[in-house]
C-alpha positions in Angstrom: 33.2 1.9 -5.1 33.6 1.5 -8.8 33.5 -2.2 -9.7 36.6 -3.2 -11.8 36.3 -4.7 -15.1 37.7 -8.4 -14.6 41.1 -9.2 -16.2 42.1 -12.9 -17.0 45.4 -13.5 -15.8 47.7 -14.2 -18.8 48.3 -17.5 -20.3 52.0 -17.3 -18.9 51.2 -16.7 -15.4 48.7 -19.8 -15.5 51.4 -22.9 -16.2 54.1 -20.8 -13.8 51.8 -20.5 -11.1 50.6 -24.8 -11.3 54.3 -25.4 -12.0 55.5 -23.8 -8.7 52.2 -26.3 -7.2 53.5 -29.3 -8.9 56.9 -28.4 -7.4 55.8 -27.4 -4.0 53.4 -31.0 -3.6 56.4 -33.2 -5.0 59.2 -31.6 -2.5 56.3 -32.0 0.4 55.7 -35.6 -0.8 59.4 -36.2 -1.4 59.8 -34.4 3.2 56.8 -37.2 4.1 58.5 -40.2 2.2 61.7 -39.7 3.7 60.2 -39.0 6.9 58.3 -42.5 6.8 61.3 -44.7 5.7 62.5 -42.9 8.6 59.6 -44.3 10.6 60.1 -47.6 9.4 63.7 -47.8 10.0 63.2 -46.9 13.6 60.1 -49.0 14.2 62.7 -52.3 12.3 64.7 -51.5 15.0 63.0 -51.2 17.9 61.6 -54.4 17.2 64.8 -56.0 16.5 66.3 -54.5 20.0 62.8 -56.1 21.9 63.8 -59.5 20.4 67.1 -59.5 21.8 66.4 -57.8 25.1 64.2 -60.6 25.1 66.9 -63.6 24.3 69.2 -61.7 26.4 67.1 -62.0 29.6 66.0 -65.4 28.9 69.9 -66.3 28.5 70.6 -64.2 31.8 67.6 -66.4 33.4 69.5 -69.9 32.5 73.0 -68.6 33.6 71.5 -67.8 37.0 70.4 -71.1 37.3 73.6 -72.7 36.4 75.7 -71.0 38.2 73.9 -71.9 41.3 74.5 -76.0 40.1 77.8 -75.7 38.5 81.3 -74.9 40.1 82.8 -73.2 36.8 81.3 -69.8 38.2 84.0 -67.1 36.7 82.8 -68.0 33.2 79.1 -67.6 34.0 79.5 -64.6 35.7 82.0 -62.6 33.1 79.1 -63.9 30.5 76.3 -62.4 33.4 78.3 -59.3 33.2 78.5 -59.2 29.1 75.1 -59.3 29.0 74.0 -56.8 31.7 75.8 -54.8 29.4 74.1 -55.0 26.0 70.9 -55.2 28.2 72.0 -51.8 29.1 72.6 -50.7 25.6 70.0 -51.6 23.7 67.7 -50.3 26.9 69.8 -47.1 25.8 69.1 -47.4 21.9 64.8 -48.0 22.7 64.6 -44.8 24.8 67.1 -42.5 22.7 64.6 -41.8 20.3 61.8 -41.3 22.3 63.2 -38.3 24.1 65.0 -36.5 20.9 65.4 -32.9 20.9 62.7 -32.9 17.8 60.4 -34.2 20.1 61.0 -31.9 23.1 61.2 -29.0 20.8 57.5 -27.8 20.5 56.7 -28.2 24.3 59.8 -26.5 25.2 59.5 -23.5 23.3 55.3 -23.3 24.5 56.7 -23.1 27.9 59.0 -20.1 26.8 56.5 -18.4 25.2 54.1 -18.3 28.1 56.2 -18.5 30.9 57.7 -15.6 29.4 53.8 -13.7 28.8 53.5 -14.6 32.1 56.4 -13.0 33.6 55.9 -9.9 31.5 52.1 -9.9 32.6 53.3 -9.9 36.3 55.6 -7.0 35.7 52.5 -5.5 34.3 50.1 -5.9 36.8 52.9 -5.5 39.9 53.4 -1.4 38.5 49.8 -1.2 38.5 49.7 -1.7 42.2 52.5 0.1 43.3 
């Protein structure tokens, strides 16, 4: 084969072609930062929730003992019932984004595509036997 003669790319192409890079990285950089205020936000409030679940069961812990010492039980046990209930939410709000769909995406769709080879690979070697 003939060798061809080498042609610098024009001076035009050149500053397009590190404009589109310059473009490209700050978009990427711009996705990442985003993605780690994101991060931080969460992780604020995860720790945040921890510190009241915390309070929460430390308060439940003293109304327990009270009401067994005191007779004004209706009071304790509406405020028992109060808190079970945030301790149910914020349990709610520190698991919702650990199972997001984002998260469950990738294996998910692994599990189509080779459940699915798999499938089409038995099919395969069933009509080879019969």
């Amino acid at each position: 084969m003939p060798q061809q003669p080498f042609k610098p790319s024009s001076p035009d192409s050149e500053p397009n072609h590190e404009d589109n890079q310059a473009q490209e990285f700050e978009q990427t950089f711009s996705e990442v930062e985003r993605s780690l205020q994101s991060l931080l936000k969460r992780y604020h409030q995860v720790q945040r929730d921890q510190q009241q679940q915390a309070e929460l069961h430390q308060r439940r812990e003293q109304i327990k003992k009270q009401l067994h010492r005191t007779s004004n039980r209706r009071s304790l046990q509406a405020e028992l019932k109060k808190i079970k209930e945030q301790l149910e939410t914020i349990e709610i709000n520190l698991e919702s984004q650990l199972f997001s769909w984002g998260s469950l995406k990738e294996p998910f769709w692994q599990a189509v595509r080779f459940g699915g080879l798999g499938i089409v690979i038995g099919w395969i070697l069933k009509s080879c036997v019969n």
